[in-house]
N, C-alpha and C positions, 0 to 999 in steps of 0.2 A: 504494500500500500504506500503509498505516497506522506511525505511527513514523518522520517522517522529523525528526531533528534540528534544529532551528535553531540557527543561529552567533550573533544578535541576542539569541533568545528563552528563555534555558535552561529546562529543561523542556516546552517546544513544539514540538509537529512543524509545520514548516512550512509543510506544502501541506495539509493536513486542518482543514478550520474546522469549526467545531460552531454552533447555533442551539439555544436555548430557549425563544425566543417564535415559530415557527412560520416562521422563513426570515426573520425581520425583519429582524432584525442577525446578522453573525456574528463567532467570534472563534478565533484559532489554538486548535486543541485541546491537550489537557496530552497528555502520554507518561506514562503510569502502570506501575506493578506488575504483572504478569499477574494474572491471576484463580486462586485455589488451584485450583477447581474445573474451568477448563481449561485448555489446553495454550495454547502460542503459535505460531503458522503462522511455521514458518521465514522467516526475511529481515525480518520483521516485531514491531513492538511496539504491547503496545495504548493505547488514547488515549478519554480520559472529556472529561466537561464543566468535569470538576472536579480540581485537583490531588491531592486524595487519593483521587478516583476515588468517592466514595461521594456517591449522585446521589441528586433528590428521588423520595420513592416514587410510584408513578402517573403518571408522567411522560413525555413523549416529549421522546427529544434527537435533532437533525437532524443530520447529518454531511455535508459533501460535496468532493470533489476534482473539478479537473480533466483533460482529457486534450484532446491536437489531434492529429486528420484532415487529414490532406494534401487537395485539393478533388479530385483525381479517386482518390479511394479506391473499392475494392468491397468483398467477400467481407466485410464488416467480423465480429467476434464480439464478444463481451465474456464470459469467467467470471470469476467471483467467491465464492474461499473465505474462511467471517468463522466466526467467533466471537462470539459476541453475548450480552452479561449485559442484558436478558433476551430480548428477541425484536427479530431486525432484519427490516426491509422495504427492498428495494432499486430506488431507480428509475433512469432515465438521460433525460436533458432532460428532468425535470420537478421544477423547482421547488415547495418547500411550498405555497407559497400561489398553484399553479396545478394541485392535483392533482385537484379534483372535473371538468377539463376537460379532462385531457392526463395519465390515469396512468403512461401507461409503465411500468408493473411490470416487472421482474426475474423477482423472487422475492421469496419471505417465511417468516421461520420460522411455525410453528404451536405449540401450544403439545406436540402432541406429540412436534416437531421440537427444541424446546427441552430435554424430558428427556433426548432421546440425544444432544443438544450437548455435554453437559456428560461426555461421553466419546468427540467430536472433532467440527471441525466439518463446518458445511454446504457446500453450494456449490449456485450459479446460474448459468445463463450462457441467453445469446438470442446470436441470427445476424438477427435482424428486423430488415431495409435502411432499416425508418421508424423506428427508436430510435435511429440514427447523424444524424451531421450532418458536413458538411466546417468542418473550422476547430476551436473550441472545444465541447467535451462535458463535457457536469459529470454524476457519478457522485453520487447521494444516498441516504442510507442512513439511515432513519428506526428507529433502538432506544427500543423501548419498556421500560423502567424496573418492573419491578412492587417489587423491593424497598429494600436499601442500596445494593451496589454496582451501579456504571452503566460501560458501556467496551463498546469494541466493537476487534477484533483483525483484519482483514483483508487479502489478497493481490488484485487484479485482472489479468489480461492482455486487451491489447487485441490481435489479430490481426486484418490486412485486408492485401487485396492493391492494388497501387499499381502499377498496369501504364503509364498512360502519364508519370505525374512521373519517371518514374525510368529512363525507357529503356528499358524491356523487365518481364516480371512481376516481381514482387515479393512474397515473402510475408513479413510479418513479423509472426513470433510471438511470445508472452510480451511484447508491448511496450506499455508506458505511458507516453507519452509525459505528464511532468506540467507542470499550468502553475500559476505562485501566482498565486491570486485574490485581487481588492484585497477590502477589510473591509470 
C-alpha cells in the first residue's frame, strides 16, 4: 500500500520508489497531502515524485513495490484499489523498460475512468498463474500526469494458497507480503 513511513527518511515511504526517467533510476517516494478532489483509501496515504506533490505537466511517473511468493504457491490473485491524479496503469513483472515485450497489464484508468475517480476510486485485480512468480514480485504502477498535481493513493492484497510449504492448504488473504528494494 502506499504511505509507508520511514524511520531514516522523514517524509518517505519506504517500500514505494518512484522513476522519472522510464525505470532508470529510482528513488523513495515522498508521502504527501491527499488530493482535495479525492478521498484517501483507508490504511493508506498518498505518495508523488515530489514533496509538494505538484509534478511536471505531460508527464509519466513510475511507481513500484514489492511482494514475495513462497515457491510452491497456487490460486495466486492480486486486487488493487488507487486513486490516481491523473490516470494510472498497472502492471506486475514488468519493468519500464521491458514493456513493449512482457506487458502484463493489470488494469488502467481511461480517461472516462478518470472523471468518476474523482468521486472514488478504481480497482483491478487478475488471478492469471503467468503474472505471479515464486520469490520476489514487483507491482508497477505507471501515472500519467496531465496537469499540477501528480500522486497516486493505493491499497493491494495478494491472496494465494500455499498447500505444501505449510503442511496442509492454506489460504491467505489481504496479504502483502513487502520487501524494500535497493535504489
Amino acid at each position: 500500500m502506499s504511505g509507508n513511513p520511514s524511520p531514516g527518511l522523514p517524509g518517505r515511504d519506504s517500500l514505494n520508489q518512484f522513476s522519472t526517467d522510464g525505470g532508470m533510476t529510482w528513488s523513495p517516494a515522498f508521502i504527501v497531502s491527499s488530493h482535495s478532489l479525492y478521498g484517501t483509501i483507508t490504511g493508506t496515504s498518498w505518495i508523488s515524485n515530489i514533496q509538494a506533490g505538484l509534478g511536471t505537466r505531460n508527464a509519466d511517473t513510475w511507481y513500484r513495490i514489492a511482494f514475495q511468493l513462497p515457491p510452491c504457491f497456487s490460486n495466486a490473485s492480486l486486487n488493487i484499489q488507487i486513486n490516481a491524479d491523473n490516470a494510472a496503469t498497472i502492471y506486475l513483472n514488468s519493468p519500464p523498460t521491458q514493456l513493449d515485450s512482457a506487458p502484463n497489464l493489470i488494469g488502467g484508468q481511461t480517461i472516462a475512468t478518470l472523471v468518476s475517480n474523482v468521486n472514488g476510486s478504481s480497482t483491478f485485480s487478475t488471478a492469471d498463474p503467468d503474472l505471479f512468480q515464486p520469490g520476489t514480485n514487483i507491482l508497477y504502477i505507471r501515472n500519467h500526469n496531465f496537469d499540477t498535481f501528480e500522486g497516486i493513493d493505493y491499497r493491494a492484497d495478494v491472496t494465494f494458497t500455499d498447500p505444501i510449504c505449510l503442511n496442509g492448504t492454506h489460504t491467505h488473504q489481504n496479504l502483502f507480503v513487502y520487501q524494500k528494494l535497493d535504489q
